[in-house]
C-alpha positions as CSV (number, residue, x, y, z in Angstrom):
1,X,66.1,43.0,-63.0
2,X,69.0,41.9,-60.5
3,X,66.7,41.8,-57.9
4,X,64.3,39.4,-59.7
5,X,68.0,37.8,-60.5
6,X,68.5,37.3,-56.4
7,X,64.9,36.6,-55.8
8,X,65.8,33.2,-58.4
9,X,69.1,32.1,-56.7
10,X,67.4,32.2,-53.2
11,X,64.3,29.8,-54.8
12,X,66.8,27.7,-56.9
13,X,68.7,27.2,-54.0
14,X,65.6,26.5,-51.7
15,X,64.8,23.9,-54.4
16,X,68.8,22.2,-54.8
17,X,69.1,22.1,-50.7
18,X,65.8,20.3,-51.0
19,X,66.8,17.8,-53.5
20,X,69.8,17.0,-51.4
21,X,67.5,16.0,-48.4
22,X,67.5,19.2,-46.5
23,X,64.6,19.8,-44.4
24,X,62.6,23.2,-44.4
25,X,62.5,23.5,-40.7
26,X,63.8,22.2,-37.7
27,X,62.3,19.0,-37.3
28,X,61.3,20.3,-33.8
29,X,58.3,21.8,-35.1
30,X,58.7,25.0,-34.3
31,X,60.8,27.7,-35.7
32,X,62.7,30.7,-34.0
33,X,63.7,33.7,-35.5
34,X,67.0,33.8,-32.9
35,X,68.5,30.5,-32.0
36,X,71.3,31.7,-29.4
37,X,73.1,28.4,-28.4
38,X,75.8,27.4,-30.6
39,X,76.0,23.9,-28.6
40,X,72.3,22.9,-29.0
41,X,70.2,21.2,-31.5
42,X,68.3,24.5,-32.8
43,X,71.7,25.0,-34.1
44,X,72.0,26.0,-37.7
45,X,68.4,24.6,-37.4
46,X,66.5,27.9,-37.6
47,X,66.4,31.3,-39.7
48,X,69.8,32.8,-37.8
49,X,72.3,31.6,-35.1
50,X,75.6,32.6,-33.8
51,X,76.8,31.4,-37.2
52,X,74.9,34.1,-39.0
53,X,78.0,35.8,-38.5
54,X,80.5,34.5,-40.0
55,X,78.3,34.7,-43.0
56,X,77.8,38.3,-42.7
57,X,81.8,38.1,-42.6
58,X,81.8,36.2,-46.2
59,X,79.7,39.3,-47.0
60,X,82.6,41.7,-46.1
61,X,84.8,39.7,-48.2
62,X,83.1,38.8,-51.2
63,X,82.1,42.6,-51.0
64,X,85.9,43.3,-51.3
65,X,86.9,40.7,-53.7
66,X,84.5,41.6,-56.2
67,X,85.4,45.3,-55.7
68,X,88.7,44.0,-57.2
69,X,87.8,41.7,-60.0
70,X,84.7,43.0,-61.3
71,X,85.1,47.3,-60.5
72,X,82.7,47.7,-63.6
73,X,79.9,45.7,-62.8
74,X,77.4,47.9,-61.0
75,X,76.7,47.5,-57.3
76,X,73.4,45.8,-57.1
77,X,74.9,42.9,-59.7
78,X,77.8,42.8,-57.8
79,X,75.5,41.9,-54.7
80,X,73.5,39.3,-56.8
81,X,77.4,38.2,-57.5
82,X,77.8,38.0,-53.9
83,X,74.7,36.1,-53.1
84,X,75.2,33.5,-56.0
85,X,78.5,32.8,-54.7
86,X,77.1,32.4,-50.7
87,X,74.4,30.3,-52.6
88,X,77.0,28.0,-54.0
89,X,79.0,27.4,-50.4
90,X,75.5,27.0,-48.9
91,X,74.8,23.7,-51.5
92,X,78.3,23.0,-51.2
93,X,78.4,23.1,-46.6
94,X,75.1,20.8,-46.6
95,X,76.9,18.1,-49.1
96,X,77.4,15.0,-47.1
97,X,81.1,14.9,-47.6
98,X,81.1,18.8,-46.1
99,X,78.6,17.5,-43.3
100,X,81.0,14.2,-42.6
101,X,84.2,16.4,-42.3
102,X,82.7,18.9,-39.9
103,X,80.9,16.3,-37.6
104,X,84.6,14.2,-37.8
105,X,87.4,17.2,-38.0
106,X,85.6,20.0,-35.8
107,X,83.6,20.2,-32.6
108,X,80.3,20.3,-34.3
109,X,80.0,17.1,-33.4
110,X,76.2,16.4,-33.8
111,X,76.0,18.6,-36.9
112,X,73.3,17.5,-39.6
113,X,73.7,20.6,-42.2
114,X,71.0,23.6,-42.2
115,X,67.6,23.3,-42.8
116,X,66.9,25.5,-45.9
117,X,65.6,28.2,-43.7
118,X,68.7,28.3,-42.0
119,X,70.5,28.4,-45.4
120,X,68.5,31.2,-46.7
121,X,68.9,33.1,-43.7
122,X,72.9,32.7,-44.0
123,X,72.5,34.1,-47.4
124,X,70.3,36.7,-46.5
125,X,72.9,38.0,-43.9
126,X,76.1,37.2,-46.6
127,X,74.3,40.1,-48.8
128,X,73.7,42.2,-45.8
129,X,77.5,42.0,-45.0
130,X,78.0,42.8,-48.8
131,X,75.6,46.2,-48.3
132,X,77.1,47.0,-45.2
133,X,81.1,46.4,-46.4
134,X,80.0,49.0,-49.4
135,X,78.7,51.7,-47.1
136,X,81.5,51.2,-44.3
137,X,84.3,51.3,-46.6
138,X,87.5,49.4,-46.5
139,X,89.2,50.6,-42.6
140,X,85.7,50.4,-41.1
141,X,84.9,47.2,-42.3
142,X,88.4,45.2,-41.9
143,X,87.5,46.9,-37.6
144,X,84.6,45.0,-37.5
145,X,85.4,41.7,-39.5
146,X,88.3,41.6,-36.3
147,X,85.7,42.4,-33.8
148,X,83.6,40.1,-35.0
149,X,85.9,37.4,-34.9
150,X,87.2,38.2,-31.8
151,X,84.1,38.5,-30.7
152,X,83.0,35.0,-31.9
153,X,86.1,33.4,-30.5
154,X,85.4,34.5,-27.2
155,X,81.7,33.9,-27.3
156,X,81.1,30.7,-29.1
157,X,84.9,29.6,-29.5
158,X,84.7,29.3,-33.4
159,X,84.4,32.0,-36.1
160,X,85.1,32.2,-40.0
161,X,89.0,32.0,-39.5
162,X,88.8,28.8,-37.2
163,X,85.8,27.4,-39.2
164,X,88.3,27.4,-42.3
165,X,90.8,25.9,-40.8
166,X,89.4,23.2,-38.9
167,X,87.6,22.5,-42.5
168,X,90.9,22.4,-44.3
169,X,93.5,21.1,-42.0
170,X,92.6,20.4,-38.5
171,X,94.0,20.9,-35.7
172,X,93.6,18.9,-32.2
173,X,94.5,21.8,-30.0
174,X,91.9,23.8,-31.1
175,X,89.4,20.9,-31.6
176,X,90.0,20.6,-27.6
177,X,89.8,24.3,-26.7
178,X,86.5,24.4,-28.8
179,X,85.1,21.3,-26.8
180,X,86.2,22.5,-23.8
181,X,83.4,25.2,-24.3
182,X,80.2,23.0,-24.0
């Protein structure tokens, strides 16, 4: 049943990200599995990006959080938790308000939102981070939610921490060090 549960969130949120304009695919008329530059238009326009993982980071988190508030729900309903919630941020990110401040307060300067692939590939990977957080345990997972960012940082010059921020309260000095990367 939770899976049929998952399988419902991904096609309800197919079908809201549609009813907010979202596109299916990239307009380009082609779609890539892989879509490796952070700076191009196939950005956040195909099923994964660099982006991807930051998402698989939400996984790691969400994996933790509900480990704390819900400890009696079983695992695969704390996963369908998990994607619900990444299901929500994903409507949420491709609101035109969300879209506005990121093209206006970050260096994603030409940023449109996802195409719904992209969306349900960014949920698909926020429930792989979930899976992955359970079987890695706490130590192992915290290593690799810093490697990762570090990683990111050095790589596309964003990642979830700098994301959040430059969402909530920007910050021109790292608005500039980002641009400075194209």
């Amino acid at each position: 049943m939770p899976w049929i549960a998952i399988v419902m969130v991904l096609a309800g949120t197919a079908y809201i990200l549609r009813s907010q304009g979202r596109l299916w695919r990239c307009s380009c008329d082609y779609l890539l599995i892989w879509s490796g530059d952070p700076w191009s238009s196939d950005n956040s326009q195909h099923l994964l990006d660099p982006y991807s993982f930051t998402h698989l980071l939400h996984g790691f988190l969400l994996c933790g959080l509900l480990a704390l508030i819900a400890p009696r729900l079983s695992a695969v309903w704390q996963l369908w938790l998990a994607v619900s919630i990444e299901a929500a941020w994903e409507a949420i990110e491709n609101s035109e308000f969300v879209i506005r401040r990121y093209r206006e307060q970050t260096a994603a300067l030409g940023y449109h939102g996802d195409t719904i692939v992209n969306s349900l590939g960014d949920i698909l990977v926020c429930g792989l981070g979930f899976m992955m957080a359970r079987r890695l345990g706490f130590r192992r997972t915290l290593a690799l939610f810093v490697l990762t960012e570090v990683a990111l940082a050095l790589w596309i010059r964003d990642n979830l921490t700098l994301n959040v921020v430059m969402l909530i309260h920007p910050i021109e000095a790292i608005k500039e060090w980002q641009a400075a990367g194209h």
